[in-house]
ZAMARMAR-363731 format. One record per residue (C-alpha): x, y, z. Coordinates in steps of 0.5 Angstrom, whole numbers, plus 500, padded with zeros to 3 digits. Each point is the difference from the previous one (the first is absolute). Layout:
N
XYZ;...
This chain:
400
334729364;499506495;504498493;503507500;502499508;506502503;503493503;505504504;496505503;496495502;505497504;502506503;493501501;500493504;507499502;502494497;505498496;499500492;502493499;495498505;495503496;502497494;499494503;493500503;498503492;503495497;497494506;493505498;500499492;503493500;495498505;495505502;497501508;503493502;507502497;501505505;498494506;506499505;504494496;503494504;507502502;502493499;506499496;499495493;505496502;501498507;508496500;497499507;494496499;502493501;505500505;496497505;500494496;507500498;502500506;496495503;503495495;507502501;498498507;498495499;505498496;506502505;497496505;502494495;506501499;502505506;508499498;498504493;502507499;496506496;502498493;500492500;492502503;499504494;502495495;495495503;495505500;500501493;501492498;493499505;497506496;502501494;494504497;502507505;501505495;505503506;503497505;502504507;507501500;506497504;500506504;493501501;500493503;506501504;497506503;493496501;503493503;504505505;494504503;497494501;507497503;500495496;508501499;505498502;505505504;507500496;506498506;503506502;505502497;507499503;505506499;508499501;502501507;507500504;505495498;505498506;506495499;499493501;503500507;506496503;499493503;501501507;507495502;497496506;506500505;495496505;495496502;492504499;503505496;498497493;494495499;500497493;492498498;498496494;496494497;504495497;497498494;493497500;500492498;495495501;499493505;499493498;493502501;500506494;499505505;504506500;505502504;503508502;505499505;502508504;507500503;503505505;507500501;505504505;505503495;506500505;499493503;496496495;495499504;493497497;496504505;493497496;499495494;492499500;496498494;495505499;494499496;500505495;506506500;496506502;501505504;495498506;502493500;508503500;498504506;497495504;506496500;505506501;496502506;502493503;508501498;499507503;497498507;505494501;507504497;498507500;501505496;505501494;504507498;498499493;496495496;503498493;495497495;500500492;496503495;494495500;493500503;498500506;507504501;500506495;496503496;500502494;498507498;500502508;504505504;506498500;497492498;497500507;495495502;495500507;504495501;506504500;497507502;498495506;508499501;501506500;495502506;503495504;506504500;504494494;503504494;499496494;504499494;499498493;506496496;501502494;495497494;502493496;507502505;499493504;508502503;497505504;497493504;505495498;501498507;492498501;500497493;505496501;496497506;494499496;505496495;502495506;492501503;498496493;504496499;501497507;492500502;497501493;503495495;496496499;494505505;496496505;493496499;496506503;501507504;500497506;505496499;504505496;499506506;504494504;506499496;500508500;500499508;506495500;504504495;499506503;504496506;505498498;502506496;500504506;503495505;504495497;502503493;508504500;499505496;507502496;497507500;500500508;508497500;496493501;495502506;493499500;494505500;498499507;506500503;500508497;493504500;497503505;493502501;498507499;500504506;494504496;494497501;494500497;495506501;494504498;503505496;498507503;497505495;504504495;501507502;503506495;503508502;494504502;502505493;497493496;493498498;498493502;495495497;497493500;500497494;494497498;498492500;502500493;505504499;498507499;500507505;496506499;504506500;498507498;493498498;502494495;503493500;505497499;504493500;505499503;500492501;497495503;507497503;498506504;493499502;497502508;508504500;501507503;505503495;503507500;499506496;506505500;500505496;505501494;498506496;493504499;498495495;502493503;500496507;506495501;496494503;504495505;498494504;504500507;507503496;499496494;499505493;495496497;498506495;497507498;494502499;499506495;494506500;500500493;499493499;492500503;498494501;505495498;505495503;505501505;507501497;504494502;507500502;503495496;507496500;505502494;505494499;506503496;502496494;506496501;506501494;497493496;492503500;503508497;503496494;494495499;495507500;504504494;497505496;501500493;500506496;499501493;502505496;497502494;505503496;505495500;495494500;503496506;499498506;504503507;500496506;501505507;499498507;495502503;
């Protein structure tokens, strides 16, 4: 190019930007002809250039320590290699272990729902209309094996329908044993249990387990007593207290032996045992069979205005395109759907409220009816709120 010419003629002239032309000059003064060559688009520094490699070793280390989250893994990696001028960061290696699903999924996260009032304790007015259910507290034979005794008992005529000793309290083994009192006395109105496993659940639907979820199939309303509240069962905790210490004090050389003491007992408690409860009478003499026998419970059916779904094996349904939890207590049941609002679903099985499931909540849980047990006058006087005030400097005690 001529000295005297015009640069921004020239680029009007070749219809280009005077800030490109400049540029080839100056690449054509700096370098000559192989200045104005393509240059490579490789950028000088490239943060991306050792990912792989990094991630590999975070990989690597994952799988030492599965139970290791984003920023322990971080520190071991700058321990193991302490010569790295820059580390990837905790996000980074977050993001990375969650792409190659080597994290772990966060619980879903459960949100307030429904509080109903600790319902009533049914009065039992005659014989199957309550059963009381519970193991009596678990010891050990001469033999050094463990020993969990389940009773079943009428409530109106303190008959011990069942006094078995069961390998382990679970539910499956509770189950069985409760099959066969049900196919030899029929069914009950309401089975009373307390707050321990395999009865209820903690953190479930109005406590319900598939043990009880199978009552309530059955067409057998269930009810908790109250927590720490053994008064609620007094009269089944009474008949442990004499169980132990006319069978179990001192306990038998083995199960075997154990189960006949049961058997004995049992006996005699319903036939020949007066009870001051029954005005001297015996159980025997005043229960009766239930005249409900044992069936296979039909399907749960729901108003046609009702959506209805089939919980899955582990808990969850899948409603509008996502899953959701409702529990495990209610694997393989039909649940109902009913509408409450545009945004929510009030959910039941059979006519129980267990909960409500919400649009605005996406993928997460079920909100679980729970049970609100009112404070009694001695609990409101130990929960006080004390108020300080600053002006004065002292402090104010007020109820809450």
């Amino acid at each position: 190019m001529q000295p005297q010419a015009n640069v921004r003629e020239l680029c009007r002239q070749f219809a280009i930007s005077a800030p490109t032309a400049y540029k080839w000059l100056e690449r054509y003064q700096n370098s000559g002809v192989k200045g104005l060559q393509e240059l490579s688009r490789k950028p000088k520094h490239s943060p991306q250039k050792y990912r792989a490699w990094w991630q590999r070793a975070l990989f690597a280390l994952r799988r030492q320590h599965p139970r290791w989250g984003a920023k322990k893994l971080r520190i071991r990696l700058r321990d193991k290699h302490p010569r790295a001028r820059k580390l990837p960061s905790v996000r980074a290696l977050g993001r990375w272990l969650q792409a190659a699903q080597l994290t772990r999924p966060a619980p879903p996260r459960r949100r307030p729902g429904p509080q109903v009032p600790w319902p009533q304790l049914t009065p039992a007015g005659q014989s199957n209309d309550v059963w009381t259910v519970d193991f009596k507290g678990w010891f050990r034979t001469l033999d050094g094996r463990r020993c969990d005794p389940l009773t079943i008992r009428d409530l109106a005529s303190r008959f011990v329908l069942a006094l078995r000793i069961l390998p382990e309290q679970s539910e499956a083994g509770v189950r069985r044993a409760m099959t066969t009192v049900f196919k030899a006395w029929g069914l009950p109105r309401i089975i009373r249990v307390d707050n321990g496993v395999p009865f209820a659940g903690q953190g479930s639907a109005r406590q319900l387990t598939t043990l009880s979820v199978w009552w309530l199939r059955l067409g057998i309303a269930v009810e908790f007593t109250r927590p720490a509240k053994p008064q609620d069962n007094g009269a089944h905790e009474q008949m442990h207290r004499v169980l132990k210490a006319e069978t179990a004090t001192p306990p038998a050389a083995h199960s075997r032996a154990q189960q006949r003491r049961f058997d004995r007992w049992r006996r005699q408690y319903n036939r020949l045992r007066p009870h001051e409860a029954l005005h001297g009478r015996v159980p025997a003499k005043l229960y009766r069979p239930s005249p409900r026998p044992f069936h296979r419970p039909p399907p749960p059916t729901y108003p046609t205005t009702w959506l209805s779904r089939r919980v899955r094996h582990n808990g969850w349904i899948k409603f509008e395109g996502v899953l959701r939890f409702v529990g495990r207590a209610f694997a393989r049941q039909l649940i109902g759907l009913q509408p409450a609002t545009k945004q929510s679903w009030n959910v039941y099985f059979q006519g129980l409220l267990i909960g409500t499931l919400h649009r605005t909540d996406g993928s997460a849980s079920m909100r679980s009816v729970s049970f609100h047990t009112p404070q009694s006058a001695y609990q409101k006087s130990r929960h006080r709120s004390l108020l300080i005030t600053p002006s004065v400097n002292h402090v104010v005690a007020t109820k809450v």
